[in-house]
C-alpha positions as CSV (number, residue, x, y, z in Angstrom):
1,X,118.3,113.9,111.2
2,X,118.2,109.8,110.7
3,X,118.2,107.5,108.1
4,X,114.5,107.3,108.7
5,X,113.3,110.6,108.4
6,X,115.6,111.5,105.6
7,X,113.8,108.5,103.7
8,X,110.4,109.9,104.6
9,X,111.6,113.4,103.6
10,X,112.5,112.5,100.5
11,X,109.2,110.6,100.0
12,X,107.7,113.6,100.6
13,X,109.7,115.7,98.0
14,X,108.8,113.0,95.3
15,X,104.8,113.3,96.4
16,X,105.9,117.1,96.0
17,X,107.6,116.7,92.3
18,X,104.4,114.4,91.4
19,X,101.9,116.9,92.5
20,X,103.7,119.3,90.5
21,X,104.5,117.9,87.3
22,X,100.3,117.1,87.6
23,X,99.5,120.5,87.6
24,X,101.7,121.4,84.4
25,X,100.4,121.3,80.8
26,X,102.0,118.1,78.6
27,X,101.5,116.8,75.5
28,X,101.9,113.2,76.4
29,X,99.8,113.1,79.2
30,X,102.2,113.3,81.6
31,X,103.3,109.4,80.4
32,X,107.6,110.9,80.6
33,X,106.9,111.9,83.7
34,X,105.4,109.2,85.3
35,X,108.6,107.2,84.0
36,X,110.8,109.4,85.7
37,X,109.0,109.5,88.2
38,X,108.5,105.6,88.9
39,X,112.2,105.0,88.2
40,X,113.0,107.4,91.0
41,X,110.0,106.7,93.5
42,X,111.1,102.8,93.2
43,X,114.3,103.3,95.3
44,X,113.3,105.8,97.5
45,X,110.4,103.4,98.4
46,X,112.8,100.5,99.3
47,X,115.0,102.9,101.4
48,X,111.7,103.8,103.2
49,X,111.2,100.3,103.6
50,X,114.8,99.3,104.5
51,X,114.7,102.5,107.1
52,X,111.4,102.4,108.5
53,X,109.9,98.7,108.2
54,X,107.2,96.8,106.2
55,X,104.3,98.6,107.0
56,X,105.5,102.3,106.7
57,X,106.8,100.9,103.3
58,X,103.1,99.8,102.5
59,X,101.5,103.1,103.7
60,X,104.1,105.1,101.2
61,X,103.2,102.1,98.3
62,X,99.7,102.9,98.8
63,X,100.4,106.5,98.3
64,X,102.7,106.2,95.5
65,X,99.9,104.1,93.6
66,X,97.3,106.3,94.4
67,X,99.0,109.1,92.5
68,X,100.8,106.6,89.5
69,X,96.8,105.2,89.5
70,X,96.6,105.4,85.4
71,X,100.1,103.7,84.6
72,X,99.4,100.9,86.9
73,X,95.5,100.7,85.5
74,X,97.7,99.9,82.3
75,X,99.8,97.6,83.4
76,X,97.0,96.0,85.1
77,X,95.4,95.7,81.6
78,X,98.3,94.5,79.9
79,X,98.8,91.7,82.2
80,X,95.2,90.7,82.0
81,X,95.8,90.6,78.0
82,X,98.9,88.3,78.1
83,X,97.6,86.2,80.8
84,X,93.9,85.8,79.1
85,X,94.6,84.0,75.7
């Protein structure tokens, strides 16, 4: 196997994990999840990037985001707050 389909692979098992840990009861709302799981997505997405270009990178981003879509939503907000006075 390469270095690019290893990083896909891996991508994969992280949409995997994510689509798992959704599906389980929490009483956080899944918030310790989706730390763990943006601190671990984070490098796996630049070693997709580094292994496979720009624009595979931007197709797993987009994928990533679509399933991390409340946590950025927040961060969204909270940057609107401190830019907005």
């Amino acid at each position: 196997m390469t270095g690019a389909n290893l990083a896909l692979g891996a991508a994969c098992l992280w949409f995997l994990a994510a689509n798992l840990i959704a599906v389980l009861p929490s009483r956080d709302h899944h918030w310790r999840a989706a730390y763990g799981l943006i601190a671990v997505g984070v490098p796996i997405l630049g070693w997709v990037v580094y292994t496979n270009g720009p624009w595979i990178g931007l197709l797993v981003l987009a994928a990533g985001a679509s399933v991390l879509r409340w946590p950025l939503r927040y961060l969204g907000r909270w940057v609107k707050a401190r830019v907005r006075p």
